[in-house]
C-alpha positions, -999 to +999 in steps of 0.1 A: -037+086+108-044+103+079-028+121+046-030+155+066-018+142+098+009+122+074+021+154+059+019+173+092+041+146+112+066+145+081+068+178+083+084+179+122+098+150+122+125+161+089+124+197+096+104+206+063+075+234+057+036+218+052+038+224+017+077+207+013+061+181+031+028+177+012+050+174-022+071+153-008+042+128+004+027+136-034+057+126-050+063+093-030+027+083-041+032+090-077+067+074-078+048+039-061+020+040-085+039+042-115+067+014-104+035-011-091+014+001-124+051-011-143+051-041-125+083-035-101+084-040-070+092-012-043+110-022-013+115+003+018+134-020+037+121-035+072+092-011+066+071-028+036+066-039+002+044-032-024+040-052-059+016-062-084+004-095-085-021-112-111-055-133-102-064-156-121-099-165-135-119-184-109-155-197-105-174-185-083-207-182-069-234-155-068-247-148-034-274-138-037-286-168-065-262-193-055-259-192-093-223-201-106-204-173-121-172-167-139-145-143-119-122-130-146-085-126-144-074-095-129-039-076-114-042-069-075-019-050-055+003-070-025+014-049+005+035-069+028+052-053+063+088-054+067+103-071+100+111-039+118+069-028+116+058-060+122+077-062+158+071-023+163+033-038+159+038-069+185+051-045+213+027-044+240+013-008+251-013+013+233 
């Protein structure tokens, strides 16, 4: 599925127009990114949960040297699925 068939299935399923829809999907992007760029956590309950979590410096190797290399310290993003997607997921069927 995606953004378009997102904003199309939003739209049905709460009775809104494509474009209420499409803002509404817009909006709910913007609102993540700034809370995970601010380092809070979002939480739609039994659904998922998206934070910001930090790397730190590794060593590594180079593949195609073998060479060592240094992996610099860096900020990731951690999506975890809430209980109720995770057994939706399990059920058997297509």
């Amino acid at each position: 599925m995606n953004r378009k068939d997102i904003r199309f299935a939003l739209a049905e399923e709460a009775g809104l127009s494509d474009q209420e829809a499409g803002a509404a999907l817009g909006a709910l992007q913007e609102i993540v990114i700034e809370a995970v760029v601010a380092g809070d956590k979002v939480v739609l309950p039994g659904f998922l949960s998206v934070e910001k979590v930090s790397r730190p410096a590794r060593s590594g190797r180079n593949p195609q040297t073998g060479e060592p290399i240094e992996i610099p310290a860096r900020f990731g993003v951690k999506v975890s699925a809430g209980a109720t997607l995770k057994n939706a997921a399990s059920r058997t069927g297509g």
